[in-house]
N, C-alpha and C positions, 0 to 999 in steps of 0.2 A: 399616193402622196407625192409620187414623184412627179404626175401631170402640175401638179400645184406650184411644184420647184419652177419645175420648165416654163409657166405662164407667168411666176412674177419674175425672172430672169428675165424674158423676151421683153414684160413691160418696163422692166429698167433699163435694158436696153432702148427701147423703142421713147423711155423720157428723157433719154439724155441725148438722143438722134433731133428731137423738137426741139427739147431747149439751146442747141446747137444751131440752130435752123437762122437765128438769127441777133446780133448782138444792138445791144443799146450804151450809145456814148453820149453823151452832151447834157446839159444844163436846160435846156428849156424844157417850156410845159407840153411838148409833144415827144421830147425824150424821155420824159417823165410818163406820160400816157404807154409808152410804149416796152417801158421796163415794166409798166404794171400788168400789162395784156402779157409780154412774157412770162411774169411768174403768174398771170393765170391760167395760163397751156399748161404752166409745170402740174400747178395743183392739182388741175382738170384731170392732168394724167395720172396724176396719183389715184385719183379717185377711181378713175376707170380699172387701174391697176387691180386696187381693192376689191371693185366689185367682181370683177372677173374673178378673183383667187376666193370668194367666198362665192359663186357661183360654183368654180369648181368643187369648192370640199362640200357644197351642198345634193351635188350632185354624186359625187362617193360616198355620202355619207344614206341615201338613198339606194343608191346600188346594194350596196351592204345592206339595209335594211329590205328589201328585195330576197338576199340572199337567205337573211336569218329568215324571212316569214314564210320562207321556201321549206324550212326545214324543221320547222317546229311541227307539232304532231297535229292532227286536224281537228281534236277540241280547241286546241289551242289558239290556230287558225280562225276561229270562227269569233275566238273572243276579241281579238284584232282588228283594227283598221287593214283590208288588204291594201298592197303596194299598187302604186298609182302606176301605168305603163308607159 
């Protein structure tokens, strides 16, 4: 659980490093174009954020099932989908 901590940290980190990257001032319509492309890097990052942190717990959550199907008793075993490698 803690790899999950560490990966959405880094990526809040790493969207407030982009949306820093660069600011938008003024009134016309390519200041306007340009505030909107900035909050779509924000979002974008969101999103990647996301997927990464449910890649990980997808990926523990696996592990772990690994583990259990490791140790159940081999009628058991056989009534089970084995774990994928």
């Amino acid at each position: 659980m803690r790899d999950v901590k560490d990966a959405a940290e880094r990526e809040k980190l790493a969207q407030a490093e982009r949306a820093e990257q660069f600011t938008v001032e003024g009134d016309e319509a390519i200041d306007e174009l340009a505030g909107g492309i900035k909050k779509m890097l924000a979002d974008l990052s969101g999103v990647i954020g996301h997927v990464t942190e449910s890649a990980e717990q997808l990926d523990a959550g696996h592990q772990a099932y690994r583990i259990i199907f490791h140790l159940l008793p081999p009628e058991e075993q056989k009534k089970k989908s084995p774990p994928a490698e």
